[in-house]
C-alpha positions as CSV (number, residue, x, y, z in Angstrom):
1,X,31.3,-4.6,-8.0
2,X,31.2,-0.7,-7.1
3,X,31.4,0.2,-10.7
4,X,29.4,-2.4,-12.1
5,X,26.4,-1.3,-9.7
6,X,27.3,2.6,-10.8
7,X,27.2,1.8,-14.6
8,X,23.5,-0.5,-14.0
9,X,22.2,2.4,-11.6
10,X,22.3,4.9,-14.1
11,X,21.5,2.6,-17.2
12,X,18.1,2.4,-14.7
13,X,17.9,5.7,-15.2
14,X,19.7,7.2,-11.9
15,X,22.3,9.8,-11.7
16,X,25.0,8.5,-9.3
17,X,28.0,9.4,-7.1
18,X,30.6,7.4,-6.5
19,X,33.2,7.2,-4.4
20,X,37.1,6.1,-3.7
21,X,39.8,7.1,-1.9
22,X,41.2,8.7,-4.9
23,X,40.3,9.9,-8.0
24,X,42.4,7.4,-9.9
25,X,45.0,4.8,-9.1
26,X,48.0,7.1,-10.6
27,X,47.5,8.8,-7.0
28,X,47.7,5.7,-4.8
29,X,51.7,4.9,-4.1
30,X,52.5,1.7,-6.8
31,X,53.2,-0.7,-3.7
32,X,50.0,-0.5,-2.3
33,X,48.2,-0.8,-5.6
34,X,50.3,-3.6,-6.0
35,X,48.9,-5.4,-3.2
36,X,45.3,-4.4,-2.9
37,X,42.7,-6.8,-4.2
38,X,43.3,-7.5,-8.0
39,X,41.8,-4.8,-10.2
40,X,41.9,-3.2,-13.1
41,X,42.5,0.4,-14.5
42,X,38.7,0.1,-15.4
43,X,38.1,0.6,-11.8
44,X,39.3,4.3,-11.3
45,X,36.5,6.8,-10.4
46,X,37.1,9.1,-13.4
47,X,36.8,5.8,-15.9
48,X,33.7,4.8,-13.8
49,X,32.4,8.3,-14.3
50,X,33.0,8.2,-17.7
51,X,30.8,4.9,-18.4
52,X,28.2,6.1,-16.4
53,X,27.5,9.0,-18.4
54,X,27.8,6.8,-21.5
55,X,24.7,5.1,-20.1
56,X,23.0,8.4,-19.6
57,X,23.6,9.5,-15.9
58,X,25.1,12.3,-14.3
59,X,28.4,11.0,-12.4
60,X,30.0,13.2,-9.2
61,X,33.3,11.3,-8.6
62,X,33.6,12.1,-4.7
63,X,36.6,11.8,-2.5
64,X,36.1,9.4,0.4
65,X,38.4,7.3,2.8
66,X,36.0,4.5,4.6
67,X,38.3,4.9,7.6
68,X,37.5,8.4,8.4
69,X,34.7,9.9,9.5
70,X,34.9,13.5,9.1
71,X,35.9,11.8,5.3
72,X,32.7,10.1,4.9
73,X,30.6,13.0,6.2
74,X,32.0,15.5,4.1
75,X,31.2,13.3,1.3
76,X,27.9,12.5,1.9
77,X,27.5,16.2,2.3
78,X,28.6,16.6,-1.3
79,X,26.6,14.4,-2.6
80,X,23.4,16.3,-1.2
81,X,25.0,19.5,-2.0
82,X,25.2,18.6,-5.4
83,X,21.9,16.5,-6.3
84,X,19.5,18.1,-3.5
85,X,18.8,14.7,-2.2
86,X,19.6,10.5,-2.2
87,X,17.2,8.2,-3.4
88,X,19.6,4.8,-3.2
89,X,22.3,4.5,-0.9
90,X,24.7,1.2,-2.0
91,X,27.5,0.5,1.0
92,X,29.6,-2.0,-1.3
93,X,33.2,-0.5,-0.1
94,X,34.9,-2.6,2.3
95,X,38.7,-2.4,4.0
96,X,42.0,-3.9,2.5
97,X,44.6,-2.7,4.0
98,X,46.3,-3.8,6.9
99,X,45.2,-7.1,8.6
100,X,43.6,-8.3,5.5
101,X,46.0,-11.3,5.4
102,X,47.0,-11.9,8.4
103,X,45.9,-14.6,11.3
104,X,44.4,-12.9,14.4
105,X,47.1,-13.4,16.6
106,X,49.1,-11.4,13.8
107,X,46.5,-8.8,13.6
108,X,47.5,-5.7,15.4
109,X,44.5,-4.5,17.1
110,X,44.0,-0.7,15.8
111,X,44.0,-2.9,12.2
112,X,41.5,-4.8,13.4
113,X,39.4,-2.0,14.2
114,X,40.0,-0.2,11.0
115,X,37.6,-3.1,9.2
116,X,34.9,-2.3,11.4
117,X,35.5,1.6,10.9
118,X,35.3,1.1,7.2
119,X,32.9,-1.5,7.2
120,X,30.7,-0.4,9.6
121,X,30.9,3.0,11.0
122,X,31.3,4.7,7.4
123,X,27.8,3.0,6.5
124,X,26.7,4.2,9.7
125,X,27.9,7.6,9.0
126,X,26.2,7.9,6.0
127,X,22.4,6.1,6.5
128,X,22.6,8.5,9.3
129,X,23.5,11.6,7.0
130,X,21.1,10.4,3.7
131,X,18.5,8.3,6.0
132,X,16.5,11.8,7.3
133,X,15.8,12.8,3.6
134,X,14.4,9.7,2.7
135,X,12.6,9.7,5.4
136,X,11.0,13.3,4.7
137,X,10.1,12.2,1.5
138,X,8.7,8.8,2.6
139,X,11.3,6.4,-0.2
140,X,14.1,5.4,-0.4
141,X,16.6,2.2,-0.7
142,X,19.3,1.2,1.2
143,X,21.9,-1.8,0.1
144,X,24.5,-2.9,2.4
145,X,27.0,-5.6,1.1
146,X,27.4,-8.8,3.4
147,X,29.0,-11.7,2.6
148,X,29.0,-15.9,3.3
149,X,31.4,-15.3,5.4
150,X,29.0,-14.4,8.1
151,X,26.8,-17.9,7.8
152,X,30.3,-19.4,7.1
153,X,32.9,-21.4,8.9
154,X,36.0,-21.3,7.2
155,X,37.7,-24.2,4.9
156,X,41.1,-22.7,6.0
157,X,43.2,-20.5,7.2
158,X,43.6,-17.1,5.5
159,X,47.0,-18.5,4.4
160,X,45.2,-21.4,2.9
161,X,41.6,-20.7,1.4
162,X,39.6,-18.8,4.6
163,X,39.4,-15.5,5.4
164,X,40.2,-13.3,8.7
165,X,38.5,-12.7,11.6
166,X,38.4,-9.1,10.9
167,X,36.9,-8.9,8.2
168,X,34.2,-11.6,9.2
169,X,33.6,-9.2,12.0
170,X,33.3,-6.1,10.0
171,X,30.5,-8.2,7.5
172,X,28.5,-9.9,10.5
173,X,28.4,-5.8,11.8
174,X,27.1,-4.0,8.3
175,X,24.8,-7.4,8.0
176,X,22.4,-6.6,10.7
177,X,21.7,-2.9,9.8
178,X,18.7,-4.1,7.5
179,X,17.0,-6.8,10.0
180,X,16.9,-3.2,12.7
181,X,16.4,-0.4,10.4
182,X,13.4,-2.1,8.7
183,X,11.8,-2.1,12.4
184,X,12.4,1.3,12.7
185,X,11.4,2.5,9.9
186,X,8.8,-0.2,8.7
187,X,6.6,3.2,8.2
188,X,8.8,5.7,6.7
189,X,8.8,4.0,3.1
190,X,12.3,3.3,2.9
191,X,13.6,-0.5,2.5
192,X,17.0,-1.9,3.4
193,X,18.5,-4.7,2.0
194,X,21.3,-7.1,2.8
195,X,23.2,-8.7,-0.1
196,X,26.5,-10.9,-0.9
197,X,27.9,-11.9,-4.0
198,X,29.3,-15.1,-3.9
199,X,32.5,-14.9,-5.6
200,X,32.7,-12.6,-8.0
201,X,35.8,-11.9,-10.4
202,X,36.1,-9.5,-12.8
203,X,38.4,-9.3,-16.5
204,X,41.2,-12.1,-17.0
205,X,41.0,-12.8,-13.1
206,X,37.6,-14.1,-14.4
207,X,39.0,-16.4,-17.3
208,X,41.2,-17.5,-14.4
209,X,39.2,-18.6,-11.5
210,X,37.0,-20.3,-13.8
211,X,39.5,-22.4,-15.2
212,X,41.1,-23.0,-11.4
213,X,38.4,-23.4,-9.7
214,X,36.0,-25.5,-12.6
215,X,33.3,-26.6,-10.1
216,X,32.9,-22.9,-7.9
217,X,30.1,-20.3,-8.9
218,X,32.4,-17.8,-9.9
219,X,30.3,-14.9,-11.0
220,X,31.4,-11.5,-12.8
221,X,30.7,-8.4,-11.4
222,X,27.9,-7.1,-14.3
223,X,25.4,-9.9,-12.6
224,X,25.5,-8.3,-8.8
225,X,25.4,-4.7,-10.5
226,X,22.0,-5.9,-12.6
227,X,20.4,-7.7,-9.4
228,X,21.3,-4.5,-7.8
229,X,19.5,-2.6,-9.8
230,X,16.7,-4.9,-10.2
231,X,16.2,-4.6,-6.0
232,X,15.8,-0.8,-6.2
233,X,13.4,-0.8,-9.2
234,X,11.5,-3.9,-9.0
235,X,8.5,-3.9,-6.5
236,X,8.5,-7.6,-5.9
237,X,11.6,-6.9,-4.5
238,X,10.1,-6.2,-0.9
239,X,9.4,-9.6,-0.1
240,X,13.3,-10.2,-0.2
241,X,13.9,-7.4,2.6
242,X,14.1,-9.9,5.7
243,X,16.9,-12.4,3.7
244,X,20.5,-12.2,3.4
245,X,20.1,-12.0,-0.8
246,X,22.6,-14.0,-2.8
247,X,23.4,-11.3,-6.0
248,X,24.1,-14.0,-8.6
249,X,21.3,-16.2,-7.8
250,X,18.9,-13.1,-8.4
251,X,20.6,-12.3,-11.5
252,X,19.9,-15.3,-12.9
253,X,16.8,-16.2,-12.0
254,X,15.1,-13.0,-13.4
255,X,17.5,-13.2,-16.4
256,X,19.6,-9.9,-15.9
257,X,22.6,-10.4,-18.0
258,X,22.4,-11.2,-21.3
259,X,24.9,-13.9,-22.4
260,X,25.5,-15.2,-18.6
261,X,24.4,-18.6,-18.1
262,X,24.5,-18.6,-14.3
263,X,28.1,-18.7,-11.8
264,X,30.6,-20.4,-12.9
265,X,29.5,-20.0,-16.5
266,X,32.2,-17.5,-19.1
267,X,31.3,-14.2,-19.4
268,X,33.0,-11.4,-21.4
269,X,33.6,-9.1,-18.8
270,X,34.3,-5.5,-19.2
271,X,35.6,-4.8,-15.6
């Protein structure tokens, strides 16, 4: 979804940084790629950087582990350093390492709190390091990724077809920045949003869920990147700023991606 939203961004006409924990997935040990939520080579930074200049942006692949602070600073930092400022500010990363599988009682506790690091202090780190410049300038947009989870009980447990409570946590944290910040800063001109995506799948994991789950929206990744987009551009999008926004629903309605019927629809996806 991170790529997807960097490719759409700069088709808008943005330059964009992105970020990862490494540059590409030949420096991540082969077990823990193994492991990690299903992806594909299309998902490294330098191949992301390299499709978002083919749409006509500038890309600065930046360094960045979620679960460090200095980490996050120093690349928000970089970001500035290199572009003088940051219009649009998309927290889309989340954690997936330890604890992402496992029942509560299973759950060792400083797991538990590296979810909310990643998915809540590194988004606090950086509105807090990219927030004054809007702010001077009197625009900007911020997009935090939540998720059903939050409004959700589960069907299961994460052994079955539910989720953890750590990373429920970590979502129902990152999904009330927008509902405070736009109090705070209802004057300064910049907006915040709060967005899921349903379920999204991406490449033959795509093909797959559609065929395994026939009656689920299962939506590719190109339709929350264009709804994305369409939030930071549109201004009609305002009127959206005090709901959680569901991505796919968006993209269809305003007819984003060409060729995509809607979730749970085919889709050649590229991700």
């Amino acid at each position: 979804m991170g790529a997807a939203t960097a490719v759409a961004l700069a088709e808008a006409g943005y330059d964009v940084a992105i970020a990862a924990r490494t540059l590409s997935t030949s420096a991540r040990p082969a077990e823990e790629y193994a492991t990690s939520w299903p992806r594909s080579l299309g998902s490294t930074l330098e191949l992301v950087a390299s499709r978002v200049e083919a749409a006509g942006g500038t890309a600065l692949p930046v360094v960045m582990d979620l679960t460090d602070r200095a980490s996050v600073a120093a690349a928000a930092d970089a970001v500035l350093d290199h572009f003088g400022r940051c219009d649009v500010l998309c927290n889309i990363g989340v954690y997936q390492g330890r604890g992402s599988a496992e029942l509560f009682l299973d759950t060792p506790l400083d797991a538990f709190a590296k979810h909310l690091e990643a998915d809540v202090m590194a988004p606090a780190v950086l509105c807090q390091r990219l927030l004054p410049g809007m702010v001077d300038r009197g625009a900007g947009t911020i997009v935090n990724m939540s998720s059903y989870v939050v409004a959700s009980d589960p069907p299961g447990t994460v052994h079955e077809n539910g989720w953890t409570l750590a990373y429920a946590a970590a979502k129902a944290g990152i999904d009330r920045f927008a509902s405070v910040l736009n109090v705070e800063l209802r004057d300064a001109g910049v907006n915040v949003y709060t967005v899921e995506p349903g379920f999204v799948a991406y490449g033959e994991a795509l093909t797959q869920a559609l065929a395994k789950f026939p009656d689920s929206p299962v939506t590719p990744p190109e339709a929350i990147g264009a709804a994305i987009a369409w939030l930071v551009r549109s201004p009609d999008a305002t009127r959206l700023l005090s709901k959680r926004i569901h991505l796919p629903a968006l993209a269809q309605r305003h007819g984003l991606v060409p060729g995509w019927q809607g979730p749970g629809t085919p889709f050649s996806s590229v991700w």
